[in-house]
N, C-alpha and C positions, 0 to 999 in steps of 0.2 A: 565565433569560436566558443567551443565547449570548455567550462573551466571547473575543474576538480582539482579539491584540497585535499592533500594526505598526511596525517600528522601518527607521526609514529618515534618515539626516541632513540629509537635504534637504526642508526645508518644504512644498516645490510636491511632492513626491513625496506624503507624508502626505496632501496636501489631495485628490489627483488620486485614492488608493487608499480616502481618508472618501468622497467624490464617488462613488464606483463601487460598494462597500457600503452606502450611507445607506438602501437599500431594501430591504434584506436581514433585517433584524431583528436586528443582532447590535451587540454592545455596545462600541466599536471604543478599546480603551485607545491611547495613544500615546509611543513613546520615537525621541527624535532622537538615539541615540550605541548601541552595543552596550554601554557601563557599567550607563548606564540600564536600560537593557531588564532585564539581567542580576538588579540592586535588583530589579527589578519580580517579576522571576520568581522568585529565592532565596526573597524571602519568603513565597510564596506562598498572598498574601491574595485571590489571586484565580484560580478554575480556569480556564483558558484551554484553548479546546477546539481551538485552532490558531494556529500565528503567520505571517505574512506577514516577513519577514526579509531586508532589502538585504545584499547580500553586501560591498559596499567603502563601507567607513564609517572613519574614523582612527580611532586608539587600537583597541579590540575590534571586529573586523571580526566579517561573520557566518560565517563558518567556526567562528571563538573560540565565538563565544557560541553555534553548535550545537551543539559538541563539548562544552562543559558544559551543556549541557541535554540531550546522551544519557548524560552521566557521570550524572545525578542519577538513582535511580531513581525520585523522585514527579514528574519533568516527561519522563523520554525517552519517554515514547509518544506525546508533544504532538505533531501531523503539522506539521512543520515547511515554509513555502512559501519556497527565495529565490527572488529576485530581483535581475540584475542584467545590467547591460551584457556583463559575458564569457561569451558563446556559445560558444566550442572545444567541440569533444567530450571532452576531457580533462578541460574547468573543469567541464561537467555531469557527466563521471564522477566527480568530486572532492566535488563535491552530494553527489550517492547516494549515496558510501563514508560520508561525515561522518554520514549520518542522513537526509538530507532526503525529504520527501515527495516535493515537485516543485520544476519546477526554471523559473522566469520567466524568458524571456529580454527584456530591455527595448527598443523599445516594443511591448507590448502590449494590447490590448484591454479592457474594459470588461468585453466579455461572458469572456474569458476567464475573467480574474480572479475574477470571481464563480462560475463552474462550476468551477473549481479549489478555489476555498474551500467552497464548498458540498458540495464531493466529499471535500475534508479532513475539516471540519467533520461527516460522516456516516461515514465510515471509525473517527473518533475515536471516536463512541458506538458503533460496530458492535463496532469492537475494544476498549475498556474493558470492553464485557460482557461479550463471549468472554472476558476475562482475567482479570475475577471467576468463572469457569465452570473457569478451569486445576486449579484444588487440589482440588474436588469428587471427582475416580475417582481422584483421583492415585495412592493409595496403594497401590490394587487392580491398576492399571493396570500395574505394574512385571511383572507376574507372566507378562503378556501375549505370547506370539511368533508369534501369527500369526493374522487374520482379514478379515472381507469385508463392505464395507457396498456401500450405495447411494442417493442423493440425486436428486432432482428439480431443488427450486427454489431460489432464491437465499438464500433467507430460512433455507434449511438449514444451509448454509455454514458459518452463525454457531452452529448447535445442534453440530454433529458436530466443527469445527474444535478446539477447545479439548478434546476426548476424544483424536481424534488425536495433537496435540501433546504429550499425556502420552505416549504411547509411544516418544517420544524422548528421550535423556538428559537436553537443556537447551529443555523445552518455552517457555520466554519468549522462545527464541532461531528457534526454528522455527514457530510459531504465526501470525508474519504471511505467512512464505513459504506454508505452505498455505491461510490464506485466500486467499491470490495465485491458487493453481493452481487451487483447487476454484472461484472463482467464475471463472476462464478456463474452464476445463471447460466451465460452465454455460450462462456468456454469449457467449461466443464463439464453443464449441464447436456445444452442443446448441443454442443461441437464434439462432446465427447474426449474432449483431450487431457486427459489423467495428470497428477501432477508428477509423476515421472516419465512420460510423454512429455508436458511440459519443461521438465528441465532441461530434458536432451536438446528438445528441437532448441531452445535459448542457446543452449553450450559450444549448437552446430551454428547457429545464426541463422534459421531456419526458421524460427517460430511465424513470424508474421506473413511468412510466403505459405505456412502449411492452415493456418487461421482463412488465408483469403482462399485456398483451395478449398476447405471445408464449407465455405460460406457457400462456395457457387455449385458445390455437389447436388445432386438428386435426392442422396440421405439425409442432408442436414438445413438445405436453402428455406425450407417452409416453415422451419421450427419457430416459434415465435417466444420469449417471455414473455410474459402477463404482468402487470404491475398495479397495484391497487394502495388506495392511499385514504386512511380517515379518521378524520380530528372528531375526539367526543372530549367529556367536560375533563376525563379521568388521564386519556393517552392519547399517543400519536402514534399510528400501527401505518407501517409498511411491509405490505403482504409483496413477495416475488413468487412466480410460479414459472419453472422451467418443462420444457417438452425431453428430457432428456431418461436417463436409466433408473437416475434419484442412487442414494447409496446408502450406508447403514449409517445411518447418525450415531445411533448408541454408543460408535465406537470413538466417535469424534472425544467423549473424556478421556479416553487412552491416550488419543495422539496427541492431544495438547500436551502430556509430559512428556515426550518423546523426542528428543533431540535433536535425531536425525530426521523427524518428520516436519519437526515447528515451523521451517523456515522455508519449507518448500510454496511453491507458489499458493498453493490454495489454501493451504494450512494457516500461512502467514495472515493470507487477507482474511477470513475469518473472524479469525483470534482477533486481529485489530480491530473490526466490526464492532467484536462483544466486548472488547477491553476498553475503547475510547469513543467509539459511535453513539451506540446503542445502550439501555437499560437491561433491556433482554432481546435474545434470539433464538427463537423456537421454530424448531424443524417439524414440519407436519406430513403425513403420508409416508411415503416411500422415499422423504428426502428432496423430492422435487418444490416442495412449499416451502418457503421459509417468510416466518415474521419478523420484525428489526420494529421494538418497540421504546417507547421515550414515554416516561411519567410526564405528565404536566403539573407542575409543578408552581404554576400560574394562580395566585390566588380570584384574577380575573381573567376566565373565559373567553 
């Protein structure tokens, strides 16, 4: 059983968010205050594979109670959804910094809501597994300054991500940025699927049936990303290279204030990349290259 927590102070909110899950299959706990919530989660009598989270609530707003559920380390991986009436591009930059998955701006949809949780809700199990997979090469992996892989499909991401991520000094800290990139790479890049492309097919419940079509097509089956990795005294560079159209980066500073762009699929994993991953991320060529770099920071080599 799938279990998600909704904390919202407002009754009619809970009922409209039980209302909009009730067909989902998932097991929907409920707290009216961020105190609550918090009991619920400290204890943690219960795995919650996502929370839905109102941001302006008295006493423990949801900022609060994010920021102690990324303090904890057996709850901060929980993909966290708010929700809330302040829309600014700052109040959504302030989401993201705290931790948050995504960012609801209210009123929204039905179908949103459900494709956002759904997308949590699969990200959680994608990356809990990658994260039981971090300590397996770890030890070996230190040894490493430089090599060359190559991935196909999506379902790779999750095998190769968590080997990568050893090769950086704080692999728990970098691990979601590169799944970020490599499954950009894949779907974006090689598979071609935009991020309003991608919303839809999520909205229809379609996405994962139009992913494995694109994989086994004539146009897309051969596409490969490239993946290059190499420790010097200074940094730690992670080169991706997609086979895909590439796109204009320049404008990538635009959309990050952009509101209605931030939170869409591709936008989102990006931003996280450069905001929590990464040092820097620089786009080369036509968009198709991208670097994800880390200072070392190491006074021994």
């Amino acid at each position: 059983m799938i279990h998600i927590l909704v904390v919202d102070d407002e009754q009619v909110n809970l009922r409209i968010i039980e209302d909009s899950l009730e067909d989902s299959g998932y097991n929907l706990s409920k707290s009216t205050s961020g105190e609550c919530a918090w009991v619920k989660l400290a204890s943690k009598d219960v795995k919650f594979s996502a929370i839905v989270l109102d941001r302006l609530m008295p006493g423990m707003d949801g900022i609060e109670v994010l920021k102690k559920i990324k303090d904890d380390s057996d709850l901060r991986d929980i993909p966290v959804i708010l929700q809330t009436a302040l829309g600014s591009n700052q109040d959504i930059l302030d989401g993201l910094q705290a931790g948050a998955f995504y960012y609801l701006t209210k009123p929204y949809s039905k179908k949103v809501l459900v494709s956002i949780v759904n997308l949590a809700v699969d990200s959680y199990s994608r990356y809990s597994k990658a994260k039981e997979d971090l300590h397996k090469t770890k030890s070996i992996l230190k040894y490493f300054r430089k090599g060359e892989f190559e991935i196909t499909f999506i379902d790779e991401v999750m095998d190769i991500a968590p080997v990568l991520s050893n090769f950086f000094p704080d692999p728990s800290r970098t691990l979601t940025g590169i799944i970020e990139i490599l499954t950009n790479a894949v779907e974006h890049g090689n598979l071609e699927i935009g991020c309003d492309m991608k919303q839809q097919l999520l909205e229809n419940d379609v996405y994962h049936t139009e992913v494995q079509k694109r994989q086994s097509s004539t146009q897309f089956k051969n596409r490969k990303v490239k993946i290059t990795f190499e420790k010097t005294n200074e940094k730690f560079t992670l080169r991706v290279v997609d086979e895909g159209k590439g796109f204009n980066y320049n404008e990538w500073g635009k959309l990050d204030l952009m509101k209605d762009n931030l939170f869409r699929s591709s936008g989102r994993g990006i931003l996280i990349a450069r905001t929590l991953s990464f040092d820097e991320l620089n786009y080369i060529g036509n968009g198709n290259t991208l670097e994800a770099i880390v200072y070392n920071r190491s006074s021994n080599c």
